[in-house]
DOTI-256025 format. One record per residue (C-alpha): x, y, z. Coordinates in steps of 0.2 Angstrom, whole numbers, always signed. Layout:
! residues N
X:Y:Z
...
END
This chain:
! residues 623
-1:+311:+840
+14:+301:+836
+18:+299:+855
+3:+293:+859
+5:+280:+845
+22:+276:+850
+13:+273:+869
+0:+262:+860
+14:+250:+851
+19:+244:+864
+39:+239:+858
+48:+248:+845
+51:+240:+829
+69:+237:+831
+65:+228:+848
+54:+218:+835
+67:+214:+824
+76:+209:+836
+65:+196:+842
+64:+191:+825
+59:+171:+820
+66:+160:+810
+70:+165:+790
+54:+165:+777
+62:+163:+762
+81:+153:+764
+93:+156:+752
+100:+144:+741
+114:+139:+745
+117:+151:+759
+107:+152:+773
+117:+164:+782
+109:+178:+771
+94:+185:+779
+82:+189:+768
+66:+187:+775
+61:+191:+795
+45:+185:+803
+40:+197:+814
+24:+208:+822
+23:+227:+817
+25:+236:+831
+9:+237:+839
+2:+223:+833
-10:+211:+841
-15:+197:+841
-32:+197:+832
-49:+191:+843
-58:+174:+837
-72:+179:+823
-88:+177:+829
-96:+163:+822
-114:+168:+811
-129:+155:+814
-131:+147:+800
-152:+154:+800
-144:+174:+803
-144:+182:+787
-129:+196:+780
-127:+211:+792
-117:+228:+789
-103:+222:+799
-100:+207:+786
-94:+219:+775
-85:+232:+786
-67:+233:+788
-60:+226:+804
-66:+232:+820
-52:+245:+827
-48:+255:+843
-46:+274:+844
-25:+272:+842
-28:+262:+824
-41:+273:+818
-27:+289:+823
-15:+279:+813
-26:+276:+798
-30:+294:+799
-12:+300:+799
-8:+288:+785
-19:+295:+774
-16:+313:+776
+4:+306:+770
+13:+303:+786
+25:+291:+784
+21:+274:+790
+37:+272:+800
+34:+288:+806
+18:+284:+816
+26:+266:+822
+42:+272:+829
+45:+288:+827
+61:+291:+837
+67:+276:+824
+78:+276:+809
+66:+268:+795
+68:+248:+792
+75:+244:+775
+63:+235:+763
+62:+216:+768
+49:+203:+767
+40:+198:+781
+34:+179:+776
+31:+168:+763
+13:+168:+755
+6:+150:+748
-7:+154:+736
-22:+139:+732
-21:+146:+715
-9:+140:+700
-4:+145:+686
-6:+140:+667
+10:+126:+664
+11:+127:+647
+13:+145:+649
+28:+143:+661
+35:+131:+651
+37:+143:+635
+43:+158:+648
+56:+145:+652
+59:+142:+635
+62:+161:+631
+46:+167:+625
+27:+174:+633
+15:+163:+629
-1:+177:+628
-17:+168:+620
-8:+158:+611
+2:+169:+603
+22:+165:+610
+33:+180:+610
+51:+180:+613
+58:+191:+625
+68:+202:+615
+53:+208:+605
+46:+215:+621
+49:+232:+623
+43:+235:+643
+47:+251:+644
+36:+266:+646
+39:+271:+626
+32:+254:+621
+17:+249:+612
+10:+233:+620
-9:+225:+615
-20:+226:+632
-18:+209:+635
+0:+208:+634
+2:+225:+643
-6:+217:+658
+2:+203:+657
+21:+211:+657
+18:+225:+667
+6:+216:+679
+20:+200:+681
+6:+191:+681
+17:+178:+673
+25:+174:+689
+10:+163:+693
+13:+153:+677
+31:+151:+681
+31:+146:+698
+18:+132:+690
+30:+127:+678
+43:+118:+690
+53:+120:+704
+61:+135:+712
+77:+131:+705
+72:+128:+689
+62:+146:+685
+73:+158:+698
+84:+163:+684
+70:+167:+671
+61:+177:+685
+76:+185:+689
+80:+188:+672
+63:+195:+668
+64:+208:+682
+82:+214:+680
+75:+219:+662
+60:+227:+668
+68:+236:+678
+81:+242:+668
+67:+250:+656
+57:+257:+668
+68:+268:+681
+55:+282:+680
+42:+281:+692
+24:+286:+687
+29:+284:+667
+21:+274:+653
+9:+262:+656
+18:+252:+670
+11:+265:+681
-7:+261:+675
-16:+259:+694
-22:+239:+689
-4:+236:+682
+4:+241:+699
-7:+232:+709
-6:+217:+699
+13:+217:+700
+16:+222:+718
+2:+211:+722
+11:+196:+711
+29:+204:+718
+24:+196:+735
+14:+184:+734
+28:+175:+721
+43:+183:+731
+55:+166:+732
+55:+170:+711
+62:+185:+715
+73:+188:+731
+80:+168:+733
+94:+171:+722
+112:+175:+726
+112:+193:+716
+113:+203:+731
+110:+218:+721
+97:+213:+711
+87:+208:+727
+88:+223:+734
+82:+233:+719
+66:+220:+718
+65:+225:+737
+64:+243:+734
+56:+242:+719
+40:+233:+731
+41:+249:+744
+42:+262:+730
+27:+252:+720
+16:+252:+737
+19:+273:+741
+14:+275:+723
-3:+268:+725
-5:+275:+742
-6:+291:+733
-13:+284:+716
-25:+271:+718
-42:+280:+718
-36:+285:+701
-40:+268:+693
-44:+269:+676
-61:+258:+683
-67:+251:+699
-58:+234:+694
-41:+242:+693
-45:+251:+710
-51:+236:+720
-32:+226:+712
-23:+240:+718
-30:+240:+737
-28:+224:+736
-9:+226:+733
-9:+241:+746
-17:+228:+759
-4:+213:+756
+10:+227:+757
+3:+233:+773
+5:+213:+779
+22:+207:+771
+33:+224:+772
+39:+234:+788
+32:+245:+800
+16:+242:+790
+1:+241:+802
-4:+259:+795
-4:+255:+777
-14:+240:+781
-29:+248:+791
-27:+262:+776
-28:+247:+762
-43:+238:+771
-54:+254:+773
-52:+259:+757
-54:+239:+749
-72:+240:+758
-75:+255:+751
-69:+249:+732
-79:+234:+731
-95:+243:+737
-94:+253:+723
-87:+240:+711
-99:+226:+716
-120:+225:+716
-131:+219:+729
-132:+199:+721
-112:+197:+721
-111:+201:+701
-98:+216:+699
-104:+230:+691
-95:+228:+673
-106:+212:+669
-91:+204:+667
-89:+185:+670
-69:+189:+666
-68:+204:+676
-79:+194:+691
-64:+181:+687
-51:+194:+692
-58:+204:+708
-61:+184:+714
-41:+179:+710
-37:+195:+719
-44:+190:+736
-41:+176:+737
-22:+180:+735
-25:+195:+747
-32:+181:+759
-16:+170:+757
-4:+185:+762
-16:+186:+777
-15:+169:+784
+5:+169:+778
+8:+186:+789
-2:+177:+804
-17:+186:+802
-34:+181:+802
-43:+189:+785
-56:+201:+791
-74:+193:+789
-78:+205:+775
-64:+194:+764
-73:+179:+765
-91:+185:+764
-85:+196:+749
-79:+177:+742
-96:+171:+746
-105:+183:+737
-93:+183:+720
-95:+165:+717
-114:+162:+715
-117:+175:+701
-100:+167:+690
-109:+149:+693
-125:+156:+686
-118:+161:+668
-111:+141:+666
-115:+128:+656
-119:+111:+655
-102:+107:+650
-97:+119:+665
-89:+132:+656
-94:+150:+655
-104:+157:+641
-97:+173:+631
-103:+191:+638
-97:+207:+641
-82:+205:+630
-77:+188:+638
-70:+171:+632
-78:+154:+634
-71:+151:+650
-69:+129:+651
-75:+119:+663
-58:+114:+672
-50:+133:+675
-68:+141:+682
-67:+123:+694
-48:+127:+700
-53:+146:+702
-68:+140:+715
-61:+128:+724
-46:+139:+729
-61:+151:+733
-64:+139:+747
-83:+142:+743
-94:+128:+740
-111:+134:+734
-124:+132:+721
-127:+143:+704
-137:+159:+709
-155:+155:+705
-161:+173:+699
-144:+182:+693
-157:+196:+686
-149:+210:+699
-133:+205:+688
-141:+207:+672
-144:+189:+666
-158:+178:+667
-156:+159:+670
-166:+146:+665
-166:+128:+667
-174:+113:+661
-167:+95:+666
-152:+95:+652
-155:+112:+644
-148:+129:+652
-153:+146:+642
-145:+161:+649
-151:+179:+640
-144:+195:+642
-157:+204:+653
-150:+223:+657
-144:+238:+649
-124:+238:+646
-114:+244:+660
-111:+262:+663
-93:+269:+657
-84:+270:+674
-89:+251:+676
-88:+245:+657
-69:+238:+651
-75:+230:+635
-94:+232:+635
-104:+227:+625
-121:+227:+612
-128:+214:+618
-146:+217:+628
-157:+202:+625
-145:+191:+617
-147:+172:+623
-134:+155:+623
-141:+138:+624
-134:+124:+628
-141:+105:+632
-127:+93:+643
-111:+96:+636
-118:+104:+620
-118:+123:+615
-132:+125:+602
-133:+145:+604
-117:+155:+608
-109:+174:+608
-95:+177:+598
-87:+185:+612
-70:+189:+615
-68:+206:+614
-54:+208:+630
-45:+195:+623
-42:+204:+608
-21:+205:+605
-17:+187:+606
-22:+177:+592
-37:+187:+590
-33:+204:+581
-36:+221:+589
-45:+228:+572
-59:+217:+576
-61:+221:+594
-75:+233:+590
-83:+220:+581
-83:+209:+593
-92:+219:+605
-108:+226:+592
-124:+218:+591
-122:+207:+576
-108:+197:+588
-124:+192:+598
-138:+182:+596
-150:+192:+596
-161:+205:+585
-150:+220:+574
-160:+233:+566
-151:+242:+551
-138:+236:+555
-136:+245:+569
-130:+240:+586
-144:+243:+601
-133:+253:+612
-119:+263:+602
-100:+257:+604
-87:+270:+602
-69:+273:+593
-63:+277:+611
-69:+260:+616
-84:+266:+628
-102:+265:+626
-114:+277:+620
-134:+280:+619
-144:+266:+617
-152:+254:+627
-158:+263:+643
-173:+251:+649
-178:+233:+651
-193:+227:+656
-192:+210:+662
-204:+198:+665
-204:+176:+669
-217:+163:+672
-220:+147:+675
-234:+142:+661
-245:+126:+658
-244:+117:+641
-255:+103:+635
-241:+93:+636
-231:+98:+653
-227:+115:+656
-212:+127:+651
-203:+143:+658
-207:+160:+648
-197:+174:+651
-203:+191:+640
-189:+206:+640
-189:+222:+629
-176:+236:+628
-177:+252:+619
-163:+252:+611
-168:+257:+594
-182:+268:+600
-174:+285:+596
-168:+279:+579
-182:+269:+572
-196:+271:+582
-197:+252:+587
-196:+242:+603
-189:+225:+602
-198:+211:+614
-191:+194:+616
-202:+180:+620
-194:+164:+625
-202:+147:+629
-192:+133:+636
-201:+115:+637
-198:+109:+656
-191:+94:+648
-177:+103:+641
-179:+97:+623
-191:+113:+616
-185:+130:+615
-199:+141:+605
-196:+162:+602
-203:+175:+596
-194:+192:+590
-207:+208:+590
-205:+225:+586
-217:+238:+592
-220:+256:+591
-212:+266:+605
-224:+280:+601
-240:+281:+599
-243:+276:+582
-227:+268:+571
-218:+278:+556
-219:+274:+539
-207:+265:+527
-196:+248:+531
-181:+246:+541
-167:+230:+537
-169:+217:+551
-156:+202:+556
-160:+190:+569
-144:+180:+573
-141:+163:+580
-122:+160:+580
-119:+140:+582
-106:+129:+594
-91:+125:+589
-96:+107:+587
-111:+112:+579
-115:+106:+561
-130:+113:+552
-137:+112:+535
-151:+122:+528
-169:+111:+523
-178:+113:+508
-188:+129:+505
-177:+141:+515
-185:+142:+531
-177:+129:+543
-162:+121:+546
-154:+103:+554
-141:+104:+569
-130:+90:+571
-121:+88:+588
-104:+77:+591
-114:+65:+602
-127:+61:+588
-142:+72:+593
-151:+80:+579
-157:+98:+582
-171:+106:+571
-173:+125:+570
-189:+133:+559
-194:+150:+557
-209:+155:+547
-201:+171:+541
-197:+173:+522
-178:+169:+522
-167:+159:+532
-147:+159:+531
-134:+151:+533
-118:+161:+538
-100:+159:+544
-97:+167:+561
-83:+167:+573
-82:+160:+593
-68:+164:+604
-63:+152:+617
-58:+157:+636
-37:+155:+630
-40:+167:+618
-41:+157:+601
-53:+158:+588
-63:+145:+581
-75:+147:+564
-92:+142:+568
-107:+145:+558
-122:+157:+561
-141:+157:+555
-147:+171:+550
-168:+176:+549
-168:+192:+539
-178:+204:+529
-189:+221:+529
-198:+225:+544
-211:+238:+544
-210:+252:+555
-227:+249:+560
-221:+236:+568
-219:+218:+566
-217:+199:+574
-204:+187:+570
-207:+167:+579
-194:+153:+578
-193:+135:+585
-178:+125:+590
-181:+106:+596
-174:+89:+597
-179:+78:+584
-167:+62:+590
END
C-alpha cells in the first residue's frame, strides 16, 4: 500500500521542500531564520472549481459530504486511521520533516481589546474578573472555574492579544504565556489541558495565531511550541471521539483539519479530520442549523471554529470543501432567530445576553448574509413578531446529556422585548458562572425559577442534578400557533404544554400566549390540567415568574394585582393579572461579558388545586 501511495504523490516531500516559497512568517529582525515554508504535501493537487448551485436547487447530500476523493486519498485516509504514520504513507523511504508551519492563517475574527490590554498588563481578563498570572496555576494539579479552564488551557486568549496591538508589542506576553504553560504541563494526556475541547481550542488557536508564538528570536522556545502543535494533533487523532460532548468533538476535528493543512506531510491527517468533522457535526447539529445543546453560546462556538478552520483553508491555498460554507449557512439563521430588537441575544440554555455589536462581528466574518430563521421550532424556540415587539418561548424539552453543557429548566419560558426594550427576560448565565458570577449559584441559574415561566412547588420541570446533568422531567411538548382574528386587527397565538410535573403532581402546564399584530398587547394565560383521567386531591404552591430588563422600572398598583413598567425611552408598560396576589421581587440578569446586573421579577403566586386550575395575565402599552 505505501508504494502505491508513494507512486500516487507524485514528488517526495523533500523534493517539496526544496521547492519551497517564500517565508510565511519572517522573523524579526532576522530574516535568514526559516521559520515557516510554503509548500504542497506530497501529492497534493490542485483542488477542481466548486460547482456552482442554482440559486432555485435546494440542499443535496453532497453539501454536506467531505471532499470528493480518488481511490489513493481514500487508502491514505484508511491507513491513517488504523495509526500509520502520516509521513509514513507520503514518503515512506523518507526521514520525517521536523515540525514547521506551512503559512500564515488571517482570521475575519477578532478578539475582545480590552482583554488584551489587561493580558499585556499582567493579568487574564475572564468575565470581568482580572487575574494575574502568578495566581494561575496551569498545571494539570490546578483547580481552575470552567470558564477560566477553557480560556488558559484552550489559549483562547491569543485572539484577544493579537487584537490588542501589534506584533511587537504582545510577542513577549504570548511568548511568556506559553514558555509557563509548558513548563507545567510536560505530561501528555494529564489534567485538564488534555480535555478534547481544550486541545482543540489550543492547537486550533496555536495556528491560527502562530506569528504570537514562533516570531521571536528564542530558538528554543520556538521549537518547543513547534513540537508541542505536532504532539497536540497525534493526541486527538487518537482522542477526539472522546469529547466530553459533541461541541468539544466538532473543536477538536476542527483542530485535527487545520493541522492536517498548516503542518508537514499532512494530506492524510487532513482527509482523516474532514471525514470525521462531517461526521461530528451531523451528530452535533439538527436539521434547521440549530446544534443540538440549544445553546445560542455553544451555536457561537461551533460558528467561530469554522470559520477559523475556513481561514487556515484559504491561508494553506485550499479551497474549503463546500460542506464548510453550507455548514456556515445553516448555523447562522437559527442564532438570528433568538435576537432581539436591540439585536442581542436572549438568555437560554445557560447563556449570556449576547449584545448586539459581538453577535454583528461573529456574522459578518461568517461571510453569511441571511435573514432570522422564521420557524426555529426544529431548534426548540418559537418566534413571534409583531412590528416593534419580538416574543421568543422556549418550545422543546431540554437537551439530552450527551448534548447538554449547562442545560437547563426552562420549557415554556418566554422573553419579550419591543425596539431596543427587554420587558421579559431569563436570568441566564449559567456557563458563565466563575467570572464575576459565583460557581455556587450555577445550579441556580439553570432551575426553573431563573425562567419566566410556571414553577410548581417549587420544583423545577425537568430535574437538574449535583453532577451538573439533567434528569426526568419534561418529556413532551405539544406545540401549536395560529394566525387569529380580533375585533380589533388580529394577533398570533401559540399554545404549548409540557409534562413536566406530570409524574410528581399529576398536572400538565399549557401556555397560551396572545400577541396583538401591532405589537403593543401581549395577553397569557397559564393552565394546569390533569394528566390522568380525573385530578388528585389537595393544593400544590404555584409561581409564575416574569423577571424584568435591566432598564426596567416597575412599581406595584393598588389592590395587589397589577403592576406599571417604566422603560428608559419613556414608554409606560402595564401588567394585570386577576389572580389573588401579585409580587414584586428582586431577581438577577446576567449579561453576555459575564457580569451580573439586579433587576426585578414579578411574581403571580398562590395554591393551585390539583384538580386543576387557570391562571391569565395582560401585558400592554399604555403610552
Amino acid at each position: 500500500m505505501t508504494a502505491e501511495m508513494t507512486k500516487l504523490s507524485g514528488r517526495t516531500s523533500q523534493e517539496a521542500l526544496e521547492d519551497a516559497g517564500q517565508l510565511a512568517i519572517p522573523l524579526d529582525p532576522a530574516p535568514e531564520e526559516a521559520l515557516v515554508v510554503q509548500h504542497k504535501d506530497a501529492g497534493e493537487q490542485e483542488p477542481d472549481e466548486p460547482a456552482v448551485l442554482a440559486t432555485n436547487r435546494a440542499l443535496v447530500v453532497t453539501d454536506f459530504s467531505a471532499p470528493s476523493t480518488d481511490l489513493g486519498e481514500r487508502m491514505m485516509r484508511a491507513a491513517y486511521a488504523l495509526g500509520v504514520p502520516g509521513s509514513t504513507i507520503v514518503a515512506p523511504f523518507q526521514k520525517p520533516l521536523r515540525p514547521r508551519l506551512l503559512a500564515i492563517v488571517e482570521t475575519p475574527l477578532a478578539g475582545d481589546r480590552s482583554a488584551g490590554m489587561a493580558l499585556r498588563a499582567g493579568h487574564f481578563y475572564i468575565y470581568g474578573v482580572k487575574t494575574p498570572f502568578a495566581q494561575v496555576d496551569m498545571g494539570p494539579l490546578g483547580t481552575l472555574s470552567p470558564p477560566v479552564e477553557r480560556v488558559v488551557h484552550g489559549f483562547t486568549w491569543l485572539r484577544d492579544l493579537e487584537s490588542s496591538g501589534t506584533l511587537p508589542q504582545c510577542r513577549s506576553v504570548a511568548e511568556r504565556l506559553m514558555a509557563c504553560w509548558l513548563d507545567a504541563n510536560r505530561k501528555v494526556g494529564k489534567g485538564p489541558a488534555w480535555k478534547v475541547e481544550n486541545a482543540g481550542l489550543r492547537l486550533l488557536g496555536w495556528l491560527v495565531h502562530a506569528p504570537l508564538l514562533l516570531s521571536g528570536q528564542d530558538k528554543a522556545l520556538r521549537q518547543r511550541a513547534l513540537d508541542a502543535m505536532a504532539q497536540t494533533a497525534r493526541w486527538l487523532d487518537r482522542k477526539v471521539t472522546k469529547a466530553e460532548d459533541r461541541l468539544g468533538e466538532v473543536i477538536g476535528w476542527c483542530a485535527i483539519t487545520a493541522a492536517g493543512l498548516l503542518l508537514p506531510e499532512g494530506k492524510p491527517r487532513r482527509l482523516f479530520g474532514e471525514a470525521g468533522l462531517v461526521r461530528a457535526l451531523g451528530e452535533a447539529v439538527g436539521e434547521d442549523g440549530g446544534v443540538l445543546s440549544r445553546s445560542p453560546d455553544a451555536q457561537m462556538q461551533a460558528i467561530a471554529a469554522l470559520i477559523d478552520l475556513r481561514a487556515c483553508y484559504e491561508a494553506s491555498g485550499r479551497e474549503p470543501p463546500r460542506m464548510l460554507g453550507t455548514m456556515l449557512q445553516m448555523l447562522v439563521p437559527p442564532l438570528l432567530a433568538l435576537a432581539h430588537g436591540d439585536g442581542g441575544l436572549g438568555n437560554w440554555q445557560g447563556a449570556g445576553a449576547v449584545k448586539a455589536s459581538r453577535l454583528r462581528a461573529l456574522i459578518e466574518a461568517s461571510g453569511v448574509r441571511t435573514r432570522p430563521l422564521a420557524d426555529p421550532s426544529g431548534w426548540g424556540y418559537q418566534r413571534v413578531t409583531a412590528r416593534k415587539a419580538t416574543l421568543i418561548v422556549d418550545g422543546a424539552p431540554p437537551p439530552f446529556g450527551k448534548h447538554a453543557r449547562h442545560g437547563c429548566a426552562s420549557t415554556l419560558a418566554v422573553e419579550f422585548s419591543h425596539g431596543d426594550n427587554r420587558l421579559i427576560v431569563n436570568c441566564g448565565g449559567a456557563a458563565l458562572a466563575g467570572g464575576q458570577v459565583p460557581v455556587r449559584i450555577e445550579k441556580g441559574l439553570r432551575a426553573t425559577a431563573a425562567h419566566s415561566t410556571l414553577v410548581l412547588g417549587d420544583a423545577n420541570s425537568t430535574a437538574v442534578l449535583i453532577d451538573g446533568k439533567l434528569g426526568a422531567g419534561v418529556g413532551e411538548v405539544e406545540i401549536d400557533t395560529r394566525q387569529v382574528a380580533l375585533e380589533n386587527g388580529s394577533a398570533m397565538r401559540v399554545e404549548a404544554s409540557h409534562d413536566g410535573y406530570a409524574s410528581r403532581f399529576g398536572l400538565l402546564h399549557k401556555r397560551i400566549l396572545m400577541l396583538r399584530d401591532d405589537g403593543l398587547e401581549l395577553r397569557g394565560e397559564d393552565v394546569l390540567v390533569p394528566s390522568g383521567r380525573k385530578g388528585k386531591r389537595g393544593m400544590v404552591p404555584y409561581a409564575i415568574r416574569f423577571h424584568l430588563g435591566r432598564h426596567v422600572e416597575a412599581s406595584l398598583g393598588e389592590g395587589g394585582r397589577s403592576a406599571s413598567l417604566s422603560l428608559p425611552d419613556g414608554a409606560l408598560w402595564q401588567f394585570a393579572t386577576g389572580a389573588e396576589k401579585l409580587e414584586l421581587d428582586e431577581s438577577i440578569w446576567i449579561d453576555g461579558n459575564g457580569r451580573p446586573h439586579p433587576v426585578q421579577q414579578l411574581v403571580i403566586q398562590g395554591l393551585a388545586s390539583r384538580g386543576g386550575g387557570n391562571f391569565a395575565w395582560l401585558l400592554k402599552r399604555m403610552g
